[in-house]
C-alpha positions in Angstrom: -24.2 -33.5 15.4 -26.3 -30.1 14.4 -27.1 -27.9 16.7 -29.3 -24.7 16.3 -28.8 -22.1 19.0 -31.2 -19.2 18.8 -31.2 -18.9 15.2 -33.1 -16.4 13.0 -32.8 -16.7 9.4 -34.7 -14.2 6.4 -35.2 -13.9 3.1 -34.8 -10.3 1.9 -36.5 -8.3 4.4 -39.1 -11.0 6.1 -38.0 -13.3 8.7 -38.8 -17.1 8.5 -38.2 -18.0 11.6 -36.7 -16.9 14.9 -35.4 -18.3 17.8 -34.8 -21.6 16.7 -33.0 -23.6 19.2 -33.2 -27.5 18.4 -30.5 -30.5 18.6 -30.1 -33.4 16.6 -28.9 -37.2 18.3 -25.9 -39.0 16.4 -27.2 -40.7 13.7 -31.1 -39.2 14.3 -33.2 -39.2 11.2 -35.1 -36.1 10.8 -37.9 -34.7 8.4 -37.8 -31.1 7.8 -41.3 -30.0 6.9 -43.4 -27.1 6.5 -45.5 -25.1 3.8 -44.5 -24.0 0.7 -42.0 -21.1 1.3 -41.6 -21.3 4.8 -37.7 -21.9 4.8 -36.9 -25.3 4.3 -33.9 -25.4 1.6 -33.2 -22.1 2.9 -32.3 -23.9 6.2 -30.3 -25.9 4.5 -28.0 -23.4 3.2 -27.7 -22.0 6.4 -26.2 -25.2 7.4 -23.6 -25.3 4.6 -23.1 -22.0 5.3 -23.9 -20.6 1.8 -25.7 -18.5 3.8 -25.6 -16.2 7.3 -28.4 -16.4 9.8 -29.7 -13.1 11.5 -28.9 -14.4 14.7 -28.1 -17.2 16.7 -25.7 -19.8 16.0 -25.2 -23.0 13.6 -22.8 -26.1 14.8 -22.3 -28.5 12.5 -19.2 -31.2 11.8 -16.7 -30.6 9.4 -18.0 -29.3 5.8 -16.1 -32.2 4.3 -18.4 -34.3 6.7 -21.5 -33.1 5.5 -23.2 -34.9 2.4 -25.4 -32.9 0.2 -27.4 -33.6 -3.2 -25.3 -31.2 -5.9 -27.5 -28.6 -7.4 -25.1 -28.6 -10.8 -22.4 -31.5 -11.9 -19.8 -29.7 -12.8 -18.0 -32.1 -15.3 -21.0 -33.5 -17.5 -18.4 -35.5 -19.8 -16.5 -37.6 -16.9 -18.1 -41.3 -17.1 -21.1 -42.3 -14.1 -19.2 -44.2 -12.2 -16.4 -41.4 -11.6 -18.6 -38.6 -11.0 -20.1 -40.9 -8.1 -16.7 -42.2 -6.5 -15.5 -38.4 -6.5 -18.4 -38.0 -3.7 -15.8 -40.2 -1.4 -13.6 -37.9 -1.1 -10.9 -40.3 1.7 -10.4 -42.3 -1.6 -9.7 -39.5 -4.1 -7.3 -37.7 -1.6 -5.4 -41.1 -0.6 -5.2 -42.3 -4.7 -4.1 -38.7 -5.5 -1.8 -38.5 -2.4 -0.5 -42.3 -3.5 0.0 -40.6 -7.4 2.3 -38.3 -6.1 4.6 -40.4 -4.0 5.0 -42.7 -6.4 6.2 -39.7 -9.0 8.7 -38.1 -5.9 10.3 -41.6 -5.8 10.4 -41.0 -1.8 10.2 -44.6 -0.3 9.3 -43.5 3.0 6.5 -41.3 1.3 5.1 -43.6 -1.1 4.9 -46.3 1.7 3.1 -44.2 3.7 0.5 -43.1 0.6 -0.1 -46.9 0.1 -0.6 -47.7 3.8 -3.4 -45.0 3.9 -4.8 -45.9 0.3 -5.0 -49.3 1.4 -6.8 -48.9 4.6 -9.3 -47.7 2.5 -10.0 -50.3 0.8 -10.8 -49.1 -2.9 -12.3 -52.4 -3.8 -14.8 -52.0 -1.1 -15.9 -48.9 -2.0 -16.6 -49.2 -5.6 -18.6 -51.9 -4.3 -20.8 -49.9 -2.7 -20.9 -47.4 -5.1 -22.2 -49.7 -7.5 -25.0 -50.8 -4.9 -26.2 -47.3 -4.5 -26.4 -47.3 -8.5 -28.1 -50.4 -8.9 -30.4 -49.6 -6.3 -31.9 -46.3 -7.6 -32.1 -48.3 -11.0 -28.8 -48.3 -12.8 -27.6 -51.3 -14.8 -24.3 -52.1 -15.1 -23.6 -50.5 -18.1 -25.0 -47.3 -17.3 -21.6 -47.4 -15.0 -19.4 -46.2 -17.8 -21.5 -43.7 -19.9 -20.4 -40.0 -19.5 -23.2 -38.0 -17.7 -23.8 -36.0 -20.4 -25.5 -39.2 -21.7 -28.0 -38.8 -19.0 -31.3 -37.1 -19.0 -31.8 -34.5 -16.6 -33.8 -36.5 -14.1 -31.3 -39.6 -14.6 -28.6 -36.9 -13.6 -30.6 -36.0 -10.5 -30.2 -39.6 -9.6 -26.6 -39.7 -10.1 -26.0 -36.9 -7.9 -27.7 -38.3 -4.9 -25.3 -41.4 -5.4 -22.7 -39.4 -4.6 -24.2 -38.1 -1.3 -25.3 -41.2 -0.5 -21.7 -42.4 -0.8 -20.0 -39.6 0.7 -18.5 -40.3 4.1 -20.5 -38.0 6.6 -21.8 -37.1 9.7 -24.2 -35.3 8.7 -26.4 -35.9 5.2 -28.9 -33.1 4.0 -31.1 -34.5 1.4 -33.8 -32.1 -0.3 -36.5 -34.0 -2.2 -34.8 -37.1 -2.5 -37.5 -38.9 -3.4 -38.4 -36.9 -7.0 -37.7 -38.5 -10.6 -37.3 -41.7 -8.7 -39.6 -44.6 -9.0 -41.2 -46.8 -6.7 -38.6 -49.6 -6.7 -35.6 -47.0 -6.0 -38.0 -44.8 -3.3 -38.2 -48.1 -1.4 -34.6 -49.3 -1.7 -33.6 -45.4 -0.8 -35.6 -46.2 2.8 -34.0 -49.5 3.5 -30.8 -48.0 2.7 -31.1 -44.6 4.9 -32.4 -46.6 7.7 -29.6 -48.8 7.9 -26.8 -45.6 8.1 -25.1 -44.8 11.4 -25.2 -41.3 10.2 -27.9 -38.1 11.0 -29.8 -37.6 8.3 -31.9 -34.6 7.9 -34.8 -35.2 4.9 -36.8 -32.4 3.0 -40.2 -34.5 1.8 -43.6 -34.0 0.4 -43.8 -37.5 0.2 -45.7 -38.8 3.7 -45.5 -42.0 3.0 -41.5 -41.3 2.5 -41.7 -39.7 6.0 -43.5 -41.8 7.7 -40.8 -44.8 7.2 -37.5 -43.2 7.5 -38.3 -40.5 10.2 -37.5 -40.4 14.2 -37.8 -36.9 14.5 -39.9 -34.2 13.1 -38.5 -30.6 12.7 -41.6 -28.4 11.7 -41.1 -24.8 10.8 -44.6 -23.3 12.0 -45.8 -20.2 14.4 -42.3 -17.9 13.1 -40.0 -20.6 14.6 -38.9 -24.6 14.5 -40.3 -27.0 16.7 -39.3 -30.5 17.5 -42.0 -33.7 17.2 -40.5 -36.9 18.3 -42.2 -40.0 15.7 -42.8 -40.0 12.4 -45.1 -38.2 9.9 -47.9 -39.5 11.2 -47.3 -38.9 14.8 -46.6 -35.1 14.2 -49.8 -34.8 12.7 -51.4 -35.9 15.4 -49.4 -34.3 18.0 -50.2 -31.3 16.4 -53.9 -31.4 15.4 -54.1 -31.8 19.3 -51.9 -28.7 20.0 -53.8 -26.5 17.9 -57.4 -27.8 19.8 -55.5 -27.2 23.2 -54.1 -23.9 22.1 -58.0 -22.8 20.7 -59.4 -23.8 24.0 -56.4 -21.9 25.9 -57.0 -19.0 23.4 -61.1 -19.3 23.9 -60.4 -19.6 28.0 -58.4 -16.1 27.6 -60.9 -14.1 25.7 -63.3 -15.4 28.5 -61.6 -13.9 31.1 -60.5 -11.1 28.8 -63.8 -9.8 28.0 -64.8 -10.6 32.1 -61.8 -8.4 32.8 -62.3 -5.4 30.8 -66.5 -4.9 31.6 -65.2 -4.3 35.0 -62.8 -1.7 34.5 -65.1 -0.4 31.9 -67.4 0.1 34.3 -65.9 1.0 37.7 -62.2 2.7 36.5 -63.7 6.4 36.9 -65.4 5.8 40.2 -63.5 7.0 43.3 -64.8 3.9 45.2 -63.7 1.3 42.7 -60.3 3.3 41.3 -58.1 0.8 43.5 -59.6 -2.3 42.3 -60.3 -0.9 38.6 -56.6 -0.4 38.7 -55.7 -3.8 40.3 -57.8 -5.8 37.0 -56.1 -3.1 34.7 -52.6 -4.8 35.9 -54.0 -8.7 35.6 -54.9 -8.0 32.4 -52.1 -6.5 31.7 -50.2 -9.6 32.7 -52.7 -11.8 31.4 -50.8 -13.8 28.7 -52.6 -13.5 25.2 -52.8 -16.9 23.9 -53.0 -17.0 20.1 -54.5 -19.9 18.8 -51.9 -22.1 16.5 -53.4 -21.5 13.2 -53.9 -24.4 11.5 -53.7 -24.3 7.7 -56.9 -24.2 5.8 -57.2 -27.7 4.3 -57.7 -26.6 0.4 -59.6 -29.4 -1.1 -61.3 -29.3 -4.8 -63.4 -32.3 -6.8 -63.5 -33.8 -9.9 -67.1 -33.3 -10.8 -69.1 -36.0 -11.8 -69.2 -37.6 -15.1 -72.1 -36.6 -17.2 -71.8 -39.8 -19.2 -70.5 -43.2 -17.7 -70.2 -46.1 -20.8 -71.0 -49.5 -19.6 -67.2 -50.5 -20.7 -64.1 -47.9 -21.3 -61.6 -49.5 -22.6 -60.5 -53.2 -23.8 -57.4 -54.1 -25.3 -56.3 -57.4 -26.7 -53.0 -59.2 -28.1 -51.4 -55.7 -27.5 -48.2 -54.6 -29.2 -47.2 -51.2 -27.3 -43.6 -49.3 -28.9 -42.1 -47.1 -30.7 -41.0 -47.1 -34.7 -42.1 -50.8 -35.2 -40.0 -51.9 -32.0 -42.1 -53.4 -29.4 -41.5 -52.9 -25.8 -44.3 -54.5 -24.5 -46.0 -57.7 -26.4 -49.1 -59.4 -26.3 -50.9 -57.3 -23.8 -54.9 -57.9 -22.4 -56.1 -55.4 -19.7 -59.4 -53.5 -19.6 -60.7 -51.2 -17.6 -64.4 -50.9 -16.4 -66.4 -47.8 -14.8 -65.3 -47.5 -10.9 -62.2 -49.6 -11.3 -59.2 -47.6 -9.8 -55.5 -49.2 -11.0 -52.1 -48.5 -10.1 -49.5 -49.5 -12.5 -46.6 -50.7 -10.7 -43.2 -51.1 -12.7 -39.5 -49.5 -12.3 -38.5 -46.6 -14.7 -38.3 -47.8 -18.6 -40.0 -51.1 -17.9 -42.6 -49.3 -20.6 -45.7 -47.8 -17.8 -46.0 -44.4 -20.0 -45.7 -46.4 -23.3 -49.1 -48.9 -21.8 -50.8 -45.5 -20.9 -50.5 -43.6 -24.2 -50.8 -46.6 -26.4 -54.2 -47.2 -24.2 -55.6 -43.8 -24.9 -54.6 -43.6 -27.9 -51.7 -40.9 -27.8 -48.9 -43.8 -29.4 -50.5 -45.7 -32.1 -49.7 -49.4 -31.2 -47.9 -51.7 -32.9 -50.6 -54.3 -33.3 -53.2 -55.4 -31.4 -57.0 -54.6 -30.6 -58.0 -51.5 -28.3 -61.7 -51.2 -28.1 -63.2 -47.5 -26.5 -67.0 -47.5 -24.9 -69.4 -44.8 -26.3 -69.1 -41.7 -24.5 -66.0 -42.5 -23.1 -64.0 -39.0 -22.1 -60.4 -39.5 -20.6 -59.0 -36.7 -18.6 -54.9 -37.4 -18.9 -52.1 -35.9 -16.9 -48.7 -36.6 -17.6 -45.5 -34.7 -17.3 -44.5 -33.4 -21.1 -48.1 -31.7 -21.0 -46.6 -28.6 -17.5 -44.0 -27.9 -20.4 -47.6 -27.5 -23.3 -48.3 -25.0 -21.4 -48.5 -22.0 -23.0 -46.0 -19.5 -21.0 -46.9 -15.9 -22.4 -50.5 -17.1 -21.6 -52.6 -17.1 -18.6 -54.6 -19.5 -16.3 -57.8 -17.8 -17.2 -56.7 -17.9 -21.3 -55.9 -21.5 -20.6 -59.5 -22.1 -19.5 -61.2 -19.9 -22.0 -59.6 -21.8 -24.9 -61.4 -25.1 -24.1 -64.7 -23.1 -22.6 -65.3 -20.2 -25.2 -68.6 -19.9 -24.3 -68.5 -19.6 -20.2 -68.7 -16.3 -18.7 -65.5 -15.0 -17.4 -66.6 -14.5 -14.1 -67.9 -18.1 -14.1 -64.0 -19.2 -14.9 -62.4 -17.2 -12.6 -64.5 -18.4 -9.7 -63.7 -21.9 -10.8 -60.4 -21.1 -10.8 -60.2 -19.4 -7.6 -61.3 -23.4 -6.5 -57.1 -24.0 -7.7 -55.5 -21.4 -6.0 -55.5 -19.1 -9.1 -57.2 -16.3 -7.4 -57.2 -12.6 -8.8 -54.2 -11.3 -10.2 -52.5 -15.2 -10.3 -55.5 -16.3 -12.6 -54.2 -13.3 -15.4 -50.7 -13.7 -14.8 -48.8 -15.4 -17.5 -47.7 -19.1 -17.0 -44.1 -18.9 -17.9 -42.6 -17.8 -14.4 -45.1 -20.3 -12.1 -43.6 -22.9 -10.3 -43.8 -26.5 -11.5 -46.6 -27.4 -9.1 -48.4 -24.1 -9.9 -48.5 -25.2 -13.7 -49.1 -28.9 -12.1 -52.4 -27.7 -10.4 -53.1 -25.8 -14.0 -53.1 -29.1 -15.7 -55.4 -30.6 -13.2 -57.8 -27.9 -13.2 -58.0 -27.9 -17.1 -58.4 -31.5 -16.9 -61.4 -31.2 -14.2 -63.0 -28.5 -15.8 -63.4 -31.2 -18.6 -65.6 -34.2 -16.2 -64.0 -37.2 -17.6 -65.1 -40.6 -16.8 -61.5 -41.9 -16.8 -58.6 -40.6 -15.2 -55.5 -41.0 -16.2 -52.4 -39.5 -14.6 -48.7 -40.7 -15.0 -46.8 -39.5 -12.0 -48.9 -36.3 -11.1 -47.0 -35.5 -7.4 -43.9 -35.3 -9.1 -43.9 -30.7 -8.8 -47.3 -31.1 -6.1 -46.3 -29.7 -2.3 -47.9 -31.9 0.9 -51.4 -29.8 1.1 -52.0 -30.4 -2.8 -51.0 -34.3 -2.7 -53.9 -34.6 0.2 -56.1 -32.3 -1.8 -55.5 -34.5 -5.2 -55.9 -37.8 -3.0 -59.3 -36.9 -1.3 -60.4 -35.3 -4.8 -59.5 -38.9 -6.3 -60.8 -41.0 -3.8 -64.3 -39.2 -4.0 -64.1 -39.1 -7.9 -67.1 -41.2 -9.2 -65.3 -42.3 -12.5 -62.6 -45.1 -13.1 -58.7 -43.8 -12.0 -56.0 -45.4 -14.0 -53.1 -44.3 -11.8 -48.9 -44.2 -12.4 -46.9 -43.0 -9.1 -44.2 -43.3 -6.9 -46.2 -41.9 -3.9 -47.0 -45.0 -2.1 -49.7 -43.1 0.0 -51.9 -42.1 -2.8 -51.8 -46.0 -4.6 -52.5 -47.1 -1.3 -55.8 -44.5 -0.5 -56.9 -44.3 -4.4 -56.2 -47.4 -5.7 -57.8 -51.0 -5.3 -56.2 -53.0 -8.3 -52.7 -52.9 -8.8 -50.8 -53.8 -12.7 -47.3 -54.4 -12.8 -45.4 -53.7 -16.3 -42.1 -55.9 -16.1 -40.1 -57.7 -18.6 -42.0 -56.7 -21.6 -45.0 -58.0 -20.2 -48.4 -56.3 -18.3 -50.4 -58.6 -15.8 -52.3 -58.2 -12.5 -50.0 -58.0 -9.4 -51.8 -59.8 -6.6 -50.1 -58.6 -3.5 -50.1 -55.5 -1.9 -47.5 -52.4 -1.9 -45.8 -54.3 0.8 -45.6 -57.2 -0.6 -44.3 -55.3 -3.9 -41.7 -53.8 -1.5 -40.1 -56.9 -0.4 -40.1 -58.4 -4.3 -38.2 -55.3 -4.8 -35.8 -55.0 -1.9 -35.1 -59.3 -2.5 -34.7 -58.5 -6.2 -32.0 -55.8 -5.7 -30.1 -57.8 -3.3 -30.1 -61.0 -5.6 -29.1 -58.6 -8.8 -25.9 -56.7 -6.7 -25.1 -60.1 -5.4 -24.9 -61.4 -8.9 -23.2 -58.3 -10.2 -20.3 -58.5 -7.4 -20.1 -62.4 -8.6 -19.7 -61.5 -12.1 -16.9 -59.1 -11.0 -15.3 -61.7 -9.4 -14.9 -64.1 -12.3 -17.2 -66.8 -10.3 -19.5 -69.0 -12.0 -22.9 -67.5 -11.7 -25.6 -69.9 -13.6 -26.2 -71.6 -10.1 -27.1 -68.2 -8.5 -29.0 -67.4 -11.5 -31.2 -70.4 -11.0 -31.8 -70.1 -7.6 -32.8 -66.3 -8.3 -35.1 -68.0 -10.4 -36.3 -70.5 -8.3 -37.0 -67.9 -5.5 -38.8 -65.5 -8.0 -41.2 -68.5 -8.5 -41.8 -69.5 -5.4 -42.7 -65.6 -3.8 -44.8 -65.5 -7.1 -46.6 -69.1 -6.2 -46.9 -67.7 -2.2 -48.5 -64.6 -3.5 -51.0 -66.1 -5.6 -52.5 -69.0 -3.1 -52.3 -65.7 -0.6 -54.2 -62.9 -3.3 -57.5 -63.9 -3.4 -57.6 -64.7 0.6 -55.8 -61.1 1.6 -58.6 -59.6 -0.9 -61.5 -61.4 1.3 -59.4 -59.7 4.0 -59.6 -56.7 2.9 -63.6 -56.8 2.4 -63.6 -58.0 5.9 -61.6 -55.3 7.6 -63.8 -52.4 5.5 -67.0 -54.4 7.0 -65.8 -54.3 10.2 -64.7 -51.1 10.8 -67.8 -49.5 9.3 -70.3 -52.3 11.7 -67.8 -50.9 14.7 -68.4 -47.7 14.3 -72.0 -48.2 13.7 -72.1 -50.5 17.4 -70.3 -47.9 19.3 -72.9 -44.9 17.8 -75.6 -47.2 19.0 -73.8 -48.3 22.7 -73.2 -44.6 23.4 -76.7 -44.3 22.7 -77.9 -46.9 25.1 -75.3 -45.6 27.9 -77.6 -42.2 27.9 -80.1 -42.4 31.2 -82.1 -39.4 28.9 -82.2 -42.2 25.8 -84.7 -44.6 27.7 -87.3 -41.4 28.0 -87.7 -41.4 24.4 -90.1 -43.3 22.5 -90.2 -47.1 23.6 -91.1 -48.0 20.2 -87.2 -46.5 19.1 -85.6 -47.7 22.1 -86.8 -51.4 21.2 -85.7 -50.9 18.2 -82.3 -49.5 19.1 -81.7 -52.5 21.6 -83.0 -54.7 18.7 -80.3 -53.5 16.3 -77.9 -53.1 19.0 -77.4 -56.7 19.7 -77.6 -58.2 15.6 -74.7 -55.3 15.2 -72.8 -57.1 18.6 -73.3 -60.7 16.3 -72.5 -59.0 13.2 -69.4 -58.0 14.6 -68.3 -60.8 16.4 -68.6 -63.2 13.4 -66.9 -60.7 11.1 -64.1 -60.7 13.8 -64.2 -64.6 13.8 -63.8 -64.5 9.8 -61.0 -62.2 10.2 -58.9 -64.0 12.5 -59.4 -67.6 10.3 -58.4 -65.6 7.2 -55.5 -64.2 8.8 -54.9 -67.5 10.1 -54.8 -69.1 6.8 -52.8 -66.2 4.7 -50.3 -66.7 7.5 -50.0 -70.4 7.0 -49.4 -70.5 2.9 -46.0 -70.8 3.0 
């Protein structure tokens, strides 16, 4: 259980949040959210008590029963699957308790070491240990390489194996959800949400949120309040808080302003002192009701293209790799002005390799790539935040690609990113990762490309930037070719979806949740077939009837792909024609309406009732195609 009585907590001198009194429920799942700054991790070392609040009190289990991500490994050379089983820490102390009876040669002792060691059940827990692996995208091998072998965002990965395997009561898991791809992200839901244990989650990802969360612990207004839902929920909870408090705040002022006229005007007569005085003590008592001030939505654009070709890019019997060795063979995609792609695929399946090789940053192997005239790609990826020039500014940054613009003209522009004033003439080195992240994008805008391509560009972006980057996308007029783990912008931006897997590029044609059950299925079959392999037991039959089952969700999916498309089409119909009917029916409601011109109210009733038809045979087409998607089975 955590419980927060009362609690302040600062940083240096300013305070980040008073009063704080919240509870969690045994095994509760909880996202902690709030803006940049506001106190989140910060929180979370109050809780492990690597830091002291300013007042109030923090209860929380045992410190061996609280899991946490490590921020440093301290023993880079031990092998992977070590580093993760010292996270269960029943099992090291029972094996090291069971060492040392067996050297004191005390029967009673070392009977009693191997009762406890046995009631843990090693076997059972390097079983699990080498689930959590697999499922945040480890192969077997990987099992016995020292960490050291790791790169820094495999590392990352490791360490929240441990946590995840750590016996707790309470798990504390910051960003969990970064240097992960989509696979692992949607095996790290299923597992969370089938632990007994309260987990408290630090997230930018909403889509993330929105699946795992019960609870939502927002740090706003100096202090912590509790939602109950998810993501979602919380935003609409509080979108209608902040319009109650405004009208509460607006209904004050009124009788504020009402107050204050009258004792302005009677509070010196002799005849009026009494009751001057009497409204000088209501508005005294009068509560001031602040409004709740919501955060100004930043938003900015990608402008539109100057030049759109008639075809960008075209690439035939493809060979994409590195020094002659080809990781992905025989590949045929294109991409055509408007089209918007995700490309779906775990992490080394080869997604970055397609992207350069495509815009011509890896030369490819062999093959055909053919550009349109005019064509002008605007890439993000991560390598380029680390380009960056440090000892340089934003506004140097900018000047170096537009030597001719006025320097007012580039700070205003960008002032549109956040780099306002001093921050646009500050040097780069000491910015944040999603500061330099926005600097990428706002280079890349400044530049009006016709084709966008980003490879995993939420990886360093905070909540208000990821909605700011999906609306700019979503409005962009140019073709989006799209790599992320953040489910919420593939859904909103993209309409096409790739998946790179086994050496080999092709259209997926499902949907994201459709992809998520391929992957959840596929993980289950491979740590089934894993533990089988452990065991000695023959595994071609299991192998086959992986295979079988692969074939058959991939027949399902393609007799279901062009029907859920019509769907699709369908739903976007409706909902526009239904919003369209129930402008026009409010309209016809109004006594006022039928005073108008009769000409325009014939008209209205007119387009009124082909809208009704519209909509009802629309409805009718969308229950027959549900119908039929349903039964392909």
């Amino acid at each position: 259980m955590l419980r927060l009585q009362n609690v302040s907590v600062s940083r240096g001198t300013r305070i980040l949040y008073s009063g704080a009194t919240l509870i969690s429920s045994p095994g509760e799942r909880i996202g902690l959210v709030g803006p940049n700054g506001s106190g989140k991790s910060t929180l979370f070392a109050a809780i492990l008590g690597e830091i002291g609040t300013e007042a109030g009190d923090i209860t929380t289990p045992e410190y061996t029963l609280i899991s946490h991500v490590a921020q440093r490994i301290e023993n880079p050379e031990q092998q992977a699957m070590h580093y993760v089983l010292e996270g269960h820490k029943p099992l090291i102390e029972a094996k090291s308790a069971l060492a040392k009876a067996e050297q004191s040669h005390d029967d009673l002792a070392y009977a009693s070491a191997l009762a406890a060691y046995t009631e843990i059940n090693e076997g059972a827990v390097v079983a699990r240990a080498k689930e959590i692996l697999h499922g945040l995208g480890f192969k077997d091998e990987d099992s016995e390489r020292k960490v050291s072998e790791f790169s820094g965002g495999w590392r990352n990965r490791l360490s929240l194996a441990r946590a995840l395997l750590t016996p707790a009561e309470l798990m504390l898991l910051d960003e969990p959800t970064n240097h992960l791809d989509i696979d692992s992200v949607i095996w790290l839901e299923s597992w969370l949400k089938a632990q007994q244990t309260t987990i408290v989650v630090i997230s930018h990802d909403r889509e993330f949120l929105d699946r795992i969360s019960q609870t939502i612990w927002s740090i706003e207004d100096g202090t912590i309040h509790r939602y109950s839902g998810n993501f979602s929920d919380y935003e609409r909870i509080r979108a209608e808080k902040i319009k109650q408090q405004a009208a509460a705040a607006k209904a004050y002022e009124k009788n504020a302003r009402h107050l204050q006229k009258f004792i302005d005007r009677f509070r010196y007569k002799a005849t009026k002192a009494k009751q001057a005085q009497s409204r000088i003590k209501m508005l005294e008592k009068l509560q001031a009701i602040e409004p709740i001030k919501g955060s100004n939505e930043w938003r900015f654009n990608f402008a539109e293209p100057e030049k759109m070709p008639q075809h960008l890019i075209f690439a035939q019997e493809l060979n994409c790799g590195y020094d002659g060795k080809p990781i992905l063979t025989n590949v045929k995609v294109k991409v055509e002005p408007q089209d918007r792609i995700g490309v779906l695929g775990v992490n080394g399946a080869g997604k970055s390799t397609l992207i350069k090789t495509l815009i011509g940053e890896l030369a490819a192997i062999s093959g055909e790539i053919r550009y349109g005239t005019g064509l002008n790609i605007g890439y993000f990826a991560q390598h380029q935040l680390d380009q960056l020039r440090e000892d340089e500014s934003p506004l140097q940054h900018l000047t170096r690609i537009a030597p001719n613009v006025r320097e007012q003209e580039l700070r205003n522009y960008l002032g549109g990113f956040k780099f306002s004033n001093e921050m646009a003439c500050n040097p780069v080195g000491p910015m944040s990762g999603g500061e330099k992240a926005r600097l990428c994008l706002a280079l890349i805008a400044w530049t009006k490309p016709n084709l966008l391509v980003l490879d995993e560009p939420t990886n360093h972006l905070d909540m208000e930037t990821r909605d700011a980057l999906t609306v700019a996308l979503s409005s962009f007029e140019g073709a989006v070719l799209l790599v992320s783990h953040d489910r919420h912008l593939l859904k909103t931006v993209c309409d096409d979806l790739w998946i790179v897997h086994k050496g080999q590029v092709s259209e997926f044609l499902g949907d994201l949740e459709d992809y998520a059950r391929i992957v959840l299925e596929d993980k289950k079959d491979k740590i089934k077939e894993s533990a089988s392999e452990d065991k000695e037991a023959p595994t071609v039959n299991k192998k086959e009837k992986r295979k079988l089952e692969a074939e058959e969700r991939a027949r399902i999916s393609a007799l279901r792909a062009p029907l859920q498309k019509q769907l699709k089409q369908v739903e976007t119909a409706l909902d526009k024609k239904s919003k369209k009917l129930k402008e026009l029916n409010a309209q016809l409601a109004e006594e006022d309406f039928y005073q108008k011109d009769s000409a325009l109210v014939s008209k209205t009733i007119k387009e009124q009732g082909e809208l009704a038809s519209e909509v009802e045979e629309l409805e009718l087409q969308w229950l027959n195609l549900s119908e039929q998607i349903e039964s392909i089975v």
